[in-house]
SEMISE-690923 format. One record per residue (C-alpha): y negated, z, x negated; residue in three letters. Coordinates in steps of 0.001 Angstrom, whole numbers, plus 500000, padded with zeros to 6 digits. Layout:
YZXALA ...
REM end
This chain:
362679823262818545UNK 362580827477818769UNK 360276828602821241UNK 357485830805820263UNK 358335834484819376UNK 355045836365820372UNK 352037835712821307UNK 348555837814822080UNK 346504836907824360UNK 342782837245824293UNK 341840837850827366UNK 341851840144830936UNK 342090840478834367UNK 343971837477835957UNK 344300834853834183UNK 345803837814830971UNK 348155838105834144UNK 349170834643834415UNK 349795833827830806UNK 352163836745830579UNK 353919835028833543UNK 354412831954831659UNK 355268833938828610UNK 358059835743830357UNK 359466832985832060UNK 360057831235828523UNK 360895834667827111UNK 358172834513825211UNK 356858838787823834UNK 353290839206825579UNK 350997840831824107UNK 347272842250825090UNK 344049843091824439UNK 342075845425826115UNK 338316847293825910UNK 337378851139826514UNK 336707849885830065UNK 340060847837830425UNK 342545850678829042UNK 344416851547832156UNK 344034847365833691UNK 346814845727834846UNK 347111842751832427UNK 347835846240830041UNK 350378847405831724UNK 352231844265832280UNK 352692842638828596UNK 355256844041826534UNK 352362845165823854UNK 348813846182823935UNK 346138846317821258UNK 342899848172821533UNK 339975845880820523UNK 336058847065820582UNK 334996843640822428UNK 337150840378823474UNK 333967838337821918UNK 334962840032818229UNK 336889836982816288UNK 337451839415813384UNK 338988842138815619UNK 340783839531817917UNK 342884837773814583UNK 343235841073813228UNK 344997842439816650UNK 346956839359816432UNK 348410839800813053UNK 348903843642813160UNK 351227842476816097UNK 353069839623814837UNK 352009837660816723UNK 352916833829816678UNK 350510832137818078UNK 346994833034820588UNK 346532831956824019UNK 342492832175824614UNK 342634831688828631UNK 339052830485829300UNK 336026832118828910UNK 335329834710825953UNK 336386833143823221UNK 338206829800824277UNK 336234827373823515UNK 334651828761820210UNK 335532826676817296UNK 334701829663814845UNK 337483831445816468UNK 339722828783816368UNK 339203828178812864UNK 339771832193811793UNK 342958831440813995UNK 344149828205811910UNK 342687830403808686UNK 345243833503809154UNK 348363831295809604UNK 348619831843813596UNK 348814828751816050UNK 346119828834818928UNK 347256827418821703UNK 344765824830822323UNK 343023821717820609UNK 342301822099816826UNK 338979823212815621UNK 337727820173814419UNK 338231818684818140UNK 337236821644819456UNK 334225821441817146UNK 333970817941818762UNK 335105817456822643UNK 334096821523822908UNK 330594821343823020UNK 328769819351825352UNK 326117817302822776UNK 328758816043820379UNK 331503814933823261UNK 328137813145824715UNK 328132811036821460UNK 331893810356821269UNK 332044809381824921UNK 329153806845824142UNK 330702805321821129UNK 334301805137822803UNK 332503802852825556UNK 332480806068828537UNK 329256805742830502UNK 326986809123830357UNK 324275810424832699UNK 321241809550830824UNK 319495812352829002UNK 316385813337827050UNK 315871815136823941UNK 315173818896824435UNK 311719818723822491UNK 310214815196824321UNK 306956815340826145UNK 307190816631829739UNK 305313813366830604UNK 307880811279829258UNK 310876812549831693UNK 311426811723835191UNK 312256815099836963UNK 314470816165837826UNK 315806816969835029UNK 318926819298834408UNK 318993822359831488UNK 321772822898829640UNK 323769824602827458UNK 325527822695824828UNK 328213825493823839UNK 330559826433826932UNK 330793826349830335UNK 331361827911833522UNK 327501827197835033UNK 325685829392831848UNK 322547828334830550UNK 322051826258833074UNK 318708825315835153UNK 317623822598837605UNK 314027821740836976UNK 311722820044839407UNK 308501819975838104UNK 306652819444834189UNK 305483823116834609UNK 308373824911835156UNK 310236823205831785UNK 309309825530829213UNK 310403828529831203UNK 313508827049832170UNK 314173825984828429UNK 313805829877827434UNK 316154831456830317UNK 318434828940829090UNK 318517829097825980UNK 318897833113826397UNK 321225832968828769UNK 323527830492826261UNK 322849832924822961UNK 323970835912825298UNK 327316834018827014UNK 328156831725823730UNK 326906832810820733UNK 324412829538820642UNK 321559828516821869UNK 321238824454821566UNK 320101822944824628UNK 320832819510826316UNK 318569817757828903UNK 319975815155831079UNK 318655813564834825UNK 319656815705837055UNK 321826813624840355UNK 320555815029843382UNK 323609814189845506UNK 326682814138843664UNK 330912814868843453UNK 332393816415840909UNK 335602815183839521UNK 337868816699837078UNK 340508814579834943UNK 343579817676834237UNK 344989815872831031UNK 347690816915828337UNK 348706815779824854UNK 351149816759822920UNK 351434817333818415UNK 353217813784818894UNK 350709811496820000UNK 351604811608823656UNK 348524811815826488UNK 349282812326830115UNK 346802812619832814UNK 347763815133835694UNK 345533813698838582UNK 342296814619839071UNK 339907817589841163UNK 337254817865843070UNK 335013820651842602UNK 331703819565844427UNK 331646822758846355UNK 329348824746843939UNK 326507826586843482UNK 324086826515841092UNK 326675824832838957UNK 329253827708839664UNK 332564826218841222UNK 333145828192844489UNK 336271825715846121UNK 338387823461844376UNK 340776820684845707UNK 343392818546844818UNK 343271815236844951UNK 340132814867845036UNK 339557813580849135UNK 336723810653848768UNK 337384809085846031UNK 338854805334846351UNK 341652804330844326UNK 339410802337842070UNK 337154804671841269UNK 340546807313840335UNK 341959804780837878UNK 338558804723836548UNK 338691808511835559UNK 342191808932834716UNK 342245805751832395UNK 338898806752830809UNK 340348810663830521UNK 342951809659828800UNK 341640807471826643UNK 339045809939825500UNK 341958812537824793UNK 343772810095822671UNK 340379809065820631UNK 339729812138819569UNK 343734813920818928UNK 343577816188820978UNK 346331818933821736UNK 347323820875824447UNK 345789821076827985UNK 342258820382828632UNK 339978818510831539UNK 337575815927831429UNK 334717816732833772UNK 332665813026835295UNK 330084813108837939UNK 330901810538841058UNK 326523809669842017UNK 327052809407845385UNK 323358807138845892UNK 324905804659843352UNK 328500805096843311UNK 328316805418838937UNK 330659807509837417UNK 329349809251835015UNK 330916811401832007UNK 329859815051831760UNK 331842817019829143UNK 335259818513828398UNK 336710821449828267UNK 338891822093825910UNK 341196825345827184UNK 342852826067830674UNK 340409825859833942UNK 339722828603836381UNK 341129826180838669UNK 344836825000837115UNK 346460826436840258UNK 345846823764842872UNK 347280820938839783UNK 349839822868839674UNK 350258822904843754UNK 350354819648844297UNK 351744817807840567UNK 355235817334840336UNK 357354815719837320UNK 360273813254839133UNK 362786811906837421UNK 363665808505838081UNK 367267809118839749UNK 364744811557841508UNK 362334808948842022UNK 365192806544843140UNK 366594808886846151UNK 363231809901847549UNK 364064813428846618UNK 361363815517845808UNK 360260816691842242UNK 359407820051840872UNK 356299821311840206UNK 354294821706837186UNK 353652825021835260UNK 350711824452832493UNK 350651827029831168UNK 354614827600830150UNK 353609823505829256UNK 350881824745827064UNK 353325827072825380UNK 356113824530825165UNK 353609822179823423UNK 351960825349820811UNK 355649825464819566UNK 355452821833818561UNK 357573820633821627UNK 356813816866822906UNK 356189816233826479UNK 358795816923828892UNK 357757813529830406UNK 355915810658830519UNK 352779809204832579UNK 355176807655835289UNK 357143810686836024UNK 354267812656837410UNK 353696811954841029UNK 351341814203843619UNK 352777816012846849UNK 350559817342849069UNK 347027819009849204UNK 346000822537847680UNK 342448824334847586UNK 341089827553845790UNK 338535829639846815UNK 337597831961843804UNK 336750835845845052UNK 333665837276843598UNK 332012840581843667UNK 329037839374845070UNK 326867839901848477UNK 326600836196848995UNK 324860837003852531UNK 322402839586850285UNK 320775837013847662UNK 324357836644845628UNK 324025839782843605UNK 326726841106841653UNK 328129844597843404UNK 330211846785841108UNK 332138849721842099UNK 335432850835843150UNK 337773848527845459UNK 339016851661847397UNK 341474849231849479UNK 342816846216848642UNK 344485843381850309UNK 345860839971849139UNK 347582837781851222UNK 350984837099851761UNK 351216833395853002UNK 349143831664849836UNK 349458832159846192UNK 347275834429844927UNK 346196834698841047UNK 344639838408841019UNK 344241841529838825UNK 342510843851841297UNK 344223846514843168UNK 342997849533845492UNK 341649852372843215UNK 340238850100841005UNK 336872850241839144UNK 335064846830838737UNK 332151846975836398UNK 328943844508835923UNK 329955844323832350UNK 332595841210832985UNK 332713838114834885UNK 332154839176838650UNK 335531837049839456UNK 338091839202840928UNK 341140836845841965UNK 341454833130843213UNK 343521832447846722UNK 345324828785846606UNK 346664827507849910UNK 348407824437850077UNK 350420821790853160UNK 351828818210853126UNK 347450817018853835UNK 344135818121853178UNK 343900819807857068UNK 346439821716856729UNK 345594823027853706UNK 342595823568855109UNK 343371825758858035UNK 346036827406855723UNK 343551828725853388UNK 341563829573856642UNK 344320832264857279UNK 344705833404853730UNK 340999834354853899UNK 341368836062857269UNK 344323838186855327UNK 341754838998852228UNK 340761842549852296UNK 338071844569849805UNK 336923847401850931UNK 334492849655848826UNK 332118846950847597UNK 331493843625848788UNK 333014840713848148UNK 331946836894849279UNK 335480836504851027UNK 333885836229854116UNK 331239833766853021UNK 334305831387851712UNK 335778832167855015UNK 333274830740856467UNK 332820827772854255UNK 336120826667854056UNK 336068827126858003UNK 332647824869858495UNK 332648821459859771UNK 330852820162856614UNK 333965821165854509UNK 336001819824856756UNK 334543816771856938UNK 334106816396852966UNK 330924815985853192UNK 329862818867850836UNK 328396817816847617UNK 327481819103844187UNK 323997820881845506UNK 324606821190849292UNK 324729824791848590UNK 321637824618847042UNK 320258822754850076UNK 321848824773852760UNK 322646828773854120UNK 326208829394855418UNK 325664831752858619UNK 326369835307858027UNK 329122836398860287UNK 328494838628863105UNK 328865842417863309UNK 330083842146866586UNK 333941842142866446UNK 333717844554863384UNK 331845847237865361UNK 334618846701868029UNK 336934847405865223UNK 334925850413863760UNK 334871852340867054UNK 338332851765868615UNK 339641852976865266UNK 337198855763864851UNK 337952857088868938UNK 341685857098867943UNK 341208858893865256UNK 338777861231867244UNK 341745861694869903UNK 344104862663868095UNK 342138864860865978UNK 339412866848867303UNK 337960868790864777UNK 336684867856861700UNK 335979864188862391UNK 332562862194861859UNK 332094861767865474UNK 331911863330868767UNK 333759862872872099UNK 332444863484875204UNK 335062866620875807UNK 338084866417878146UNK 338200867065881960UNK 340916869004883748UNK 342224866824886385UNK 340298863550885692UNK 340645860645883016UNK 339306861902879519UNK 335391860616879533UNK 334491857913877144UNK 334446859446873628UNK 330811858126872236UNK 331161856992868464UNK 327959856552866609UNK 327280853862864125UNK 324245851961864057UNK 323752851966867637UNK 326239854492870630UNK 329010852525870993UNK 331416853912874345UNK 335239853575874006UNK 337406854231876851UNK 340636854217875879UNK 342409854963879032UNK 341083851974880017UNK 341096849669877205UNK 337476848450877014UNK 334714849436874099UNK 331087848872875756UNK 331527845543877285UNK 334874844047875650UNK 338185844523876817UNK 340608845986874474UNK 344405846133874180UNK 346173847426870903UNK 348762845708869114UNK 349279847528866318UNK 347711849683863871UNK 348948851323860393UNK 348048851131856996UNK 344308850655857790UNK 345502847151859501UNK 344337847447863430UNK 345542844211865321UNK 343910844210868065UNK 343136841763871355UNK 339467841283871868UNK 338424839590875131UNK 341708837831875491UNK 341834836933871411UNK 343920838489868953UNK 341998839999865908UNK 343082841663862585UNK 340681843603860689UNK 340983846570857334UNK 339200850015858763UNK 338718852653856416UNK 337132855789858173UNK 335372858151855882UNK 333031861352856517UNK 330037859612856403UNK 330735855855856083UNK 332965853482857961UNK 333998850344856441UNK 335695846845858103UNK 336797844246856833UNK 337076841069859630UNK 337321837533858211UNK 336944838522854927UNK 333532840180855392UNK 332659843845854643UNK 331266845282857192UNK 329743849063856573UNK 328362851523859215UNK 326579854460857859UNK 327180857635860106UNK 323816859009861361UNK 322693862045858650UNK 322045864922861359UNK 320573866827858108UNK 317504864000857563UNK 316884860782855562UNK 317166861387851885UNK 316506857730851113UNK 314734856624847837UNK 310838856847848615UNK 309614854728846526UNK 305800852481847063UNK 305345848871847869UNK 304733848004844284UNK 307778849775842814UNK 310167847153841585UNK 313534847939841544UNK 316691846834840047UNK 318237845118843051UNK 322271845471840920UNK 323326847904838457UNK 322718845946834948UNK 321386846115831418UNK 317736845129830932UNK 316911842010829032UNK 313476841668828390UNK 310299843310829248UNK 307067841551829542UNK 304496843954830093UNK 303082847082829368UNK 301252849705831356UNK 297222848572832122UNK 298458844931831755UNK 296828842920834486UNK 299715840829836071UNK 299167837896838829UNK 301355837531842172UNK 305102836508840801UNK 304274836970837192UNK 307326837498835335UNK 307585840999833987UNK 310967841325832499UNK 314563840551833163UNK 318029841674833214UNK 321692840972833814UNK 325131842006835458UNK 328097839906835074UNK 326509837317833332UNK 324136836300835627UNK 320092836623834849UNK 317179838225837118UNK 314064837734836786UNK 311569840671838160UNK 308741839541839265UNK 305178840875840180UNK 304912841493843814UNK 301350841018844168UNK 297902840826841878UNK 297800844091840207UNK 297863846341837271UNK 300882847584835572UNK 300660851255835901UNK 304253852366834726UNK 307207850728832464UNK 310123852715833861UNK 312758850962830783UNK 313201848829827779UNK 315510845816826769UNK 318550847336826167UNK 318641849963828634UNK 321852850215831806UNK 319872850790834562UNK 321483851808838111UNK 321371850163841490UNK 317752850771842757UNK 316375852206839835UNK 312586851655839627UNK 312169849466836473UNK 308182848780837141UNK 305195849754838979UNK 302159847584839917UNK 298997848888841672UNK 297168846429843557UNK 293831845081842301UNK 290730846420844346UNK 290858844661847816UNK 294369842639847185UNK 294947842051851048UNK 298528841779849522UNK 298621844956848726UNK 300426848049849963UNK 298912848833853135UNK 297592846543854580UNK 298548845013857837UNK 297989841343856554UNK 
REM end
């Protein structure tokens, strides 16, 4: 059967990156979409076409890019538009194959309230739920919010109390219109304690259903996947025949094509098993299948020898051109272990806000795959998902996976905004994860220490004195001078505190320090007897580090004064760059402590701002609608008459 000719795909960033991978292994013409904001991206450059579109959400524009092309056949990737059964009908309706499940199914097994009701009539046990308009006195909390349309942790809300429903209802019913295009609502008990297992499965047009193994992705949080695994380390061997069997079936029930996953929720308290939804498109987190899956055949199977691995999305390809499965449930064995951490621009040690900005250095790691689309020079902008790569380390077991992806992390360098690579450092580094003893909401439960600027200071000013001694004018910081006859003093580098570094004699303040190498912004260094590898970028007034992952930044002293923002205690700011949502109040509105005033959003992700004491509302500063900058005021609240909350006052 011919392979597909072209085919567009209708998405960005990494995972545009990987499908023109697949597409060029099969020989397959790529070709892309892009936005003002994505003209010069790399998923542009790389296909062998590109189409200018005025939004990836636009069905109309996206089919009509597709046809003006040629184009065979859509790939969707996830997000955007994947799982929208309008778009895969206008797909079906201008004579192009999608590369995915029908509409109807997707119609079906796409959003989360009708797959509820075909999982109950096919027999699949469900985590008992309520209906969205029942009285709060009729629900045992808690109870979790949810979007019926899509995925990915949107429109979602964990509510513990009756008098926080209605609120929670409205954020997530926003948040849902604003990601999906619909705002229906599910509500379901919420399990407290909790793994998360994912069923990879894929059908062919022919009536075949395979299940590739399963996932775990219980490290989240607030529903947002941060590390996935696979296999999946706790489960028993019961309860994965449970999940596979009842994945499959479900697949089959409802004919569905192509790849997809069936998401269940393991209640650790109980030990149920419950169904939660499927997706119907490729996950975020295909990689670490496709790490460990491999198809055998049976002389292969016979002589021990081992099997190659799985590619699904050059299978997802194979089975839009109307190609049956290159094999059958009992070819498909598992080898190994293989975890992904997903990079995000966030300040996970800062509250998880979104950062934006321009990665002025980049570096990926050499000893894991990496599935990226960011590279130094780069602008990323609060307009898209804040996801900038995933890193996927794999070895023969779970530990030494593990401690490879440890490495990979160590090797994981932005510099220019912050990432949370050293907050998955960390994680993937703790005891708990090593243990597998995370669940579903221990990151909801718990704080991940922030890592020490110690060793990164140690960095900053051996780097900086090198640079000072070999260049003595000019630089951000001072030396000491030189002495005729005597060992050059200590040059003194200021960051946030005088740090001396003598480098005749190897030692910065208290730590010894010998050199091993540094170029390219890499400094290897030995620490106290410990080898250490950080990213140092020296600029005039800023000095960045990157150690473990974490971005480190040490502002130079301003000898010319602090021009910082002076702004009053009842200024509320915008705490991310972002477009404004909603506004609440208006000016000589009388507002309570932690009213809500308005709200806004970068990358997806809502913020509520919220009054900071009893007061009046004496300014408005924007409307809904408005792009508002990192630390711009957005409100201002003067304190009622003798608030001792107020701006002030000592108490």
């Amino acid at each position: 059967m011919a392979m597909l000719e072209s085919v567009l795909i209708a998405n960005r960033g990494e995972i545009a990156l990987r499908v023109i991978r697949a597409c060029r292994a099969l020989g397959v013409r790529s070709i892309a979409i892009y936005s003002d904001l994505d003209h010069g991206a790399p998923h542009v450059r790389e296909a062998d076409d590109a189409v200018r579109v005025g939004s990836y959400l636009d069905i109309d524009e996206v089919v009509a890019a597709a046809r003006a092309t040629g184009a065979a056949a859509i790939h969707p990737g996830y997000g955007f538009l994947s799982e929208r059964a309008a778009f895969a009908r206008a797909v079906e309706a201008a004579g192009i194959k999608l590369v995915g499940p029908s509409a109807a199914v997707m119609e079906q097994m796409g959003r989360k309230d009708a797959a509820r009701d075909i999982a109950v009539k096919a027999g699949v046990p469900v985590v008992p739920a309520y209906a969205v308009d029942d009285p709060v006195e009729d629900m045992r909390f808690p109870v979790l919010v949810k979007a019926a349309a899509g995925g990915g942790g949107k429109g979602m809300r964990v509510v513990r109390e009756p008098e926080a429903y209605d609120e929670a209802v409205a954020a997530a019913r926003r948040e849902a219109t604003s990601s999906f295009g619909d705002d229906t609502i599910l509500v379901e008990k919420y399990v407290e304690r909790g793994r998360h297992i994912e069923v990879q499965v894929l059908a062919d047009a022919h009536g075949n259903v395979v299940h590739l193994f399963e996932r775990d992705c219980s490290t989240q949080r607030r529903h947002q996947k941060v590390l996935e695994e696979a296999p999946a380390p706790t489960i028993t061997a019961e309860t994965r025949r449970t999940v596979t069997e009842a994945a499959v079936a479900l697949t089959a029930h409802v004919g569905y094509e192509n790849a997809g996953t069936v998401e269940f929720l393991l209640d650790d308290a109980t030990g149920d098993v419950y169904f939660l939804e499927m997706n119907t498109r490729l996950q975020v987190e295909h990689p670490v299948t496709e790490s460990v899956v491999v198809c055998t055949s049976p002389q292969q199977r016979a002589t021990g020898a081992t099997g190659a691995h799985v590619d699904l999305v050059q299978l997802q390809l194979r089975v839009a051109a109307g190609e049956p499965l290159p094999f059958g449930q009992d070819d498909l064995a598992i080898s190994g272990h293989a975890i992904e951490a997903r990079v995000y621009a966030e300040d996970s040690f800062g509250g998880f806000l979104p950062q934006a900005g321009t990665a002025t250095i980049v570096r990926w790691p050499a000893r894991a795959r990496v599935d990226h689309a960011l590279e130094s020079g780069q602008v990323v902008s609060t307009s898209y998902d804040p996801m900038l790569g995933k890193v996927i380390a794999r070895g023969p077991d779970r530990e030494s996976a593990r401690r490879a992806l440890v490495a990979a992390l160590d090797d994981t360098a932005v510099l220019g905004l912050t990432t949370n690579t050293g907050f998955l450092r960390a994680l993937v580094a703790s005891d708990e994860f090593r243990d597998a003893t995370i669940d579903t909401a221990w990151l909801d439960r718990n704080t991940v220490p922030e890592p020490s600027r110690d060793l990164a200071r140690v960095f900053v000013a051996w780097v900086s004195a090198m640079l000072v001694a070999e260049r003595d004018a000019g630089h951000p910081f001072r030396a000491d001078g030189w002495r005729s006859g005597a060992d050059p003093a200590p040059i003194l580098v200021e960051l946030d505190e005088t740090v001396p570094v003598d480098r005749a004699r190897g030692t910065v303040g208290d730590h010894e320090v010998r050199q091993l190498s540094a170029e390219r912004h890499v400094a290897v260094l030995t620490i106290d007897g410990r080898r250490e590898q950080a990213v140092v970028n020296v600029q005039p007034h800023i000095v960045e580090a990157v150690h473990r992952g974490q971005r480190f930044v040490f502002e130079r002293p301003d000898v010319f004064g602090d021009h910082a923002l002076d702004v009053s205690d009842g200024a509320v700011i915008a705490p991310m760059p972002g477009t404004v949502l909603d506004v609440r109040v208006e000016p000589g509105q009388a507002v309570a402590e932690g009213d809500v005033l308005g709200a806004m959003e970068a990358m997806k992700m809502e913020l509520a701002f919220k009054a900071p004491f009893a007061g009046t509302v004496s300014a408005v500063d924007a409307a809904a609608g408005d792009q508002v900058a990192l630390g711009a005021r957005i409100f201002l609240v003067e304190p009622s008459e003798g608030d001792p909350s107020g701006p002030g006052d000592a108490g």
